[in-house]
Backbone as numpy.savetxt, mean C-alpha at the origin, in Angstrom:
# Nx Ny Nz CAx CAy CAz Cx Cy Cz
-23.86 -5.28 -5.57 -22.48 -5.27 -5.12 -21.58 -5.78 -6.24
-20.30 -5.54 -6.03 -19.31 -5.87 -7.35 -18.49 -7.15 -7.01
-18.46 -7.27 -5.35 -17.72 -8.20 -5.14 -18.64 -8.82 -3.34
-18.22 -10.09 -3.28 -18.70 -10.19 -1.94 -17.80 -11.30 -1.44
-16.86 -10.71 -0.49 -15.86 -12.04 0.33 -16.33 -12.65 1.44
-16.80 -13.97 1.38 -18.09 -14.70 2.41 -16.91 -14.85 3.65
-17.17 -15.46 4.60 -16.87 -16.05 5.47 -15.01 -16.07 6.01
-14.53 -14.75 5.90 -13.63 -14.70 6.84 -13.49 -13.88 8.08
-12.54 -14.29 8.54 -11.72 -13.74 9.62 -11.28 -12.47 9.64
-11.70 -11.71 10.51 -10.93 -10.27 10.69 -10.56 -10.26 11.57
-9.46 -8.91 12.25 -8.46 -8.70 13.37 -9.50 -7.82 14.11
-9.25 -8.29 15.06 -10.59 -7.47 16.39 -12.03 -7.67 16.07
-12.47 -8.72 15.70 -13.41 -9.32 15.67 -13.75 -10.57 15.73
-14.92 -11.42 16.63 -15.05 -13.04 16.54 -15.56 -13.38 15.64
-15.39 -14.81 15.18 -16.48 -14.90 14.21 -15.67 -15.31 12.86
-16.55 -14.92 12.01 -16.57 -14.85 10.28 -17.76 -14.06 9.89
-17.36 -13.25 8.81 -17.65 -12.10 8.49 -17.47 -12.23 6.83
-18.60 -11.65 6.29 -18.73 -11.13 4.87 -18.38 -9.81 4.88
-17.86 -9.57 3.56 -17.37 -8.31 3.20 -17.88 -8.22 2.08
-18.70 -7.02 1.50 -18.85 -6.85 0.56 -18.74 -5.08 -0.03
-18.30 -5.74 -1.12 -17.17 -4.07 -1.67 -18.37 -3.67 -3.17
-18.41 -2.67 -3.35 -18.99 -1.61 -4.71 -18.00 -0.89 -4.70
-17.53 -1.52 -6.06 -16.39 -0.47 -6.81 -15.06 -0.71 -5.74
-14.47 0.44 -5.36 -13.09 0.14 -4.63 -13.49 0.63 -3.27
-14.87 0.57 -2.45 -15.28 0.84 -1.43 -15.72 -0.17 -1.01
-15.56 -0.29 0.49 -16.15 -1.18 1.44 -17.55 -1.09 2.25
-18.43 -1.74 1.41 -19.68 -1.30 1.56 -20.25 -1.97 2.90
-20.14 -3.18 3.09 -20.78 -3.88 4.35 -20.00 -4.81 4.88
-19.80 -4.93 6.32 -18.82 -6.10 6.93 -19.87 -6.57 8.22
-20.25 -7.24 7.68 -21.55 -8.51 8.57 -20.93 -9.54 8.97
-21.58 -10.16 9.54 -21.52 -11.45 9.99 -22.18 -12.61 8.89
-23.27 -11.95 8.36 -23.73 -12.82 7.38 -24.54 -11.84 6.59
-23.87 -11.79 5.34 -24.13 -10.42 4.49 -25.56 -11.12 3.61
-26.75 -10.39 3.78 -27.96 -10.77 2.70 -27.77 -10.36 1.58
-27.47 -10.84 0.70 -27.24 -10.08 -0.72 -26.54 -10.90 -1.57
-26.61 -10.44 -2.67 -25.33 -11.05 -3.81 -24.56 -10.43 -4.51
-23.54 -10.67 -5.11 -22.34 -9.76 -5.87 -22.18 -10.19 -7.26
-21.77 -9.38 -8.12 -20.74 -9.94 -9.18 -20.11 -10.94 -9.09
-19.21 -10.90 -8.36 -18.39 -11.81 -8.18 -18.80 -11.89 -6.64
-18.57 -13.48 -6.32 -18.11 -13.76 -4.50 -17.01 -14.88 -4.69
-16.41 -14.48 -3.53 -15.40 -15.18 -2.82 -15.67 -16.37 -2.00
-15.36 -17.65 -1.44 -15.03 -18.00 -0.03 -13.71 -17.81 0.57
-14.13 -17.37 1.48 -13.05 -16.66 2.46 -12.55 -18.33 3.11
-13.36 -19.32 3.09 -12.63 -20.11 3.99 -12.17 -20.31 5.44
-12.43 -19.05 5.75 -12.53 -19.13 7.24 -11.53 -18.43 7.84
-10.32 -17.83 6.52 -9.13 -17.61 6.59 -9.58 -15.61 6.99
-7.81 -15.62 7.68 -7.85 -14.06 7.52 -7.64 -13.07 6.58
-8.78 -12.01 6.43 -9.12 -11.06 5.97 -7.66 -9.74 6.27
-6.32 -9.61 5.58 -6.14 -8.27 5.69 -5.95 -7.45 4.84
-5.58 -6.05 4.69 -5.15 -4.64 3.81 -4.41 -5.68 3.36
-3.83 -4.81 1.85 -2.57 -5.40 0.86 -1.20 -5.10 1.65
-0.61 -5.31 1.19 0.96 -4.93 1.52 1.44 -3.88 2.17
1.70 -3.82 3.10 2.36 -2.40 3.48 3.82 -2.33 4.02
4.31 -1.06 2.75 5.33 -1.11 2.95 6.61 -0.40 3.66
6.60 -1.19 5.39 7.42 -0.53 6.47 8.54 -0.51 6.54
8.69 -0.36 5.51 10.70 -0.22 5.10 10.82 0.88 3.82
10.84 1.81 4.21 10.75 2.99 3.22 12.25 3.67 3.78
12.81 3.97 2.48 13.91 4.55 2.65 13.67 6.23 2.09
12.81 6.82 2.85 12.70 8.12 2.74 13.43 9.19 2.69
14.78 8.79 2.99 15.80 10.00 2.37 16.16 9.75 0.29
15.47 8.88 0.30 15.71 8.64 -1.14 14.60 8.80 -2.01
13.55 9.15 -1.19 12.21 9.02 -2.23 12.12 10.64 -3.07
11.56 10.27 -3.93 11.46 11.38 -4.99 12.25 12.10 -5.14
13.62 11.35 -5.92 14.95 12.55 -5.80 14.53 13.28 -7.57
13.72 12.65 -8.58 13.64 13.56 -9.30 14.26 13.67 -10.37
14.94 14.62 -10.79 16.17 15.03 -11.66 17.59 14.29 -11.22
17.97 13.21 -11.60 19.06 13.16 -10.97 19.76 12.57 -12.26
21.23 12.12 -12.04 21.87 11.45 -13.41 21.42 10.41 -13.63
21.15 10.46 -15.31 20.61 9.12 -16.03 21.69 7.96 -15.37
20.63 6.72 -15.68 21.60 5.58 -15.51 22.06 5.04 -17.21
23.21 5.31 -17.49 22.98 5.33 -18.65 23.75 3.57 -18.95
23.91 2.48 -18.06 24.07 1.63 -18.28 23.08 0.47 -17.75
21.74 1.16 -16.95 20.37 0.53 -16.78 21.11 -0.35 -15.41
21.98 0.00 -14.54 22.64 -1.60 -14.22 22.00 -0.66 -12.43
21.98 -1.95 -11.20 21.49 -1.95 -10.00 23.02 -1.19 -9.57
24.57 -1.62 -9.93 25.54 -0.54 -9.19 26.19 0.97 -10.05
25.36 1.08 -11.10 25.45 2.74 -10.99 24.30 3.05 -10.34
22.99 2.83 -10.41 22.08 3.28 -9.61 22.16 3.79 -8.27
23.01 2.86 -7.60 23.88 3.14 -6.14 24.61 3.91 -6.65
25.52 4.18 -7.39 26.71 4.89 -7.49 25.72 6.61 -7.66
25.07 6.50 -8.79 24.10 8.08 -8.66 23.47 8.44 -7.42
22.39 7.59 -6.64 22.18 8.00 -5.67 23.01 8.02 -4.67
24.11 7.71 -4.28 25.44 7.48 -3.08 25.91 9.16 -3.85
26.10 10.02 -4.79 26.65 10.92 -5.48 25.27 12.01 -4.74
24.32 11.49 -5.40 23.12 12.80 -4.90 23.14 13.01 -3.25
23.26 11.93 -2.67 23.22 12.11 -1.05 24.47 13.01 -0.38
25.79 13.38 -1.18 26.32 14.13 -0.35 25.91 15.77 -0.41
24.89 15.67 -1.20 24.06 17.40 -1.27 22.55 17.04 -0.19
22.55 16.10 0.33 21.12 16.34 1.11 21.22 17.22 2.10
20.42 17.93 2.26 20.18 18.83 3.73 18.82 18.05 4.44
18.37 18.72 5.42 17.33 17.62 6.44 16.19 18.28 5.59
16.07 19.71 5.49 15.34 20.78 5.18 14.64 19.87 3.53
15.88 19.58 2.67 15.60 18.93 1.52 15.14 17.28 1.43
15.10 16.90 2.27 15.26 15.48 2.19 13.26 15.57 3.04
13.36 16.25 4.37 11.82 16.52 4.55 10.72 17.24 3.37
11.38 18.12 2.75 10.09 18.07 1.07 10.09 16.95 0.60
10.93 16.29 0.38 10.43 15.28 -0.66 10.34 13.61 0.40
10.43 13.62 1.41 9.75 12.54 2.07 7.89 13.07 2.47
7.82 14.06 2.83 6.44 14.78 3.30 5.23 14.09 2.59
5.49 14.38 1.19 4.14 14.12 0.35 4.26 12.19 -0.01
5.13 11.54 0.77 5.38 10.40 0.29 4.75 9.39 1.63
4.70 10.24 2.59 4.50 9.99 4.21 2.63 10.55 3.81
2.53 11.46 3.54 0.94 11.60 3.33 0.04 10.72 2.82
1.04 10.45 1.19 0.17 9.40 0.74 0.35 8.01 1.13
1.33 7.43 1.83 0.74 6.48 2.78 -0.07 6.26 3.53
-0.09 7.80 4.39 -1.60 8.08 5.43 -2.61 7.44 4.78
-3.23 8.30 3.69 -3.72 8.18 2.68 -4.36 6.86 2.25
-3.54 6.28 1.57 -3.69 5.04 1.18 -3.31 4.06 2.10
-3.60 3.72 3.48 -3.23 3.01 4.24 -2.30 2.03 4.99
């Protein structure tokens, strides 16, 4: 194994639980994993969750693409270009380029 996280907590399960991962897969989630890793963890007893997920997606804005340089690098032209690109959105346009952004969340969890 590459990694082994001893003794935490997961959601819908009692207990404490080993996790142990090969490579970027989740190979075994025991109660008390026989084995050893590369690396191990103590979990501490603490909870086990996914990384970050991020439920604030402003999907009428994702992957606009081609749009005007910011040619002063600054956070209010950035608004000012995208506030400029949004009075050309249609639903039709704004669903292509949210679609594949909504997948790979599926995706990647």
């Amino acid at each position: 194994m590459t990694q082994l996280i001893r003794n935490v907590r997961l959601r819908g399960r009692d207990g404490t639980h080993d996790v142990a991962i090969e490579g970027e897969t989740i190979a075994a989630v025991e109660p008390s994993y026989d084995g050893s890793a590369d690396r191990e963890h103590d979990g501490a007893g603490n909870l086990l969750v996914p990384g970050l997920i991020n439920a604030h997606q402003h999907l009428d804005k994702s992957m606009l693409g081609n749009v005007t340089p910011n040619e002063s690098h600054t956070f209010a032209e950035a608004i000012d270009i995208t506030n400029e690109h949004k009075r050309s959105y249609t639903i039709e346009e704004i669903a292509d380029r949210a679609a594949p952004v909504i997948e790979s969340a599926i995706v990647n969890g």
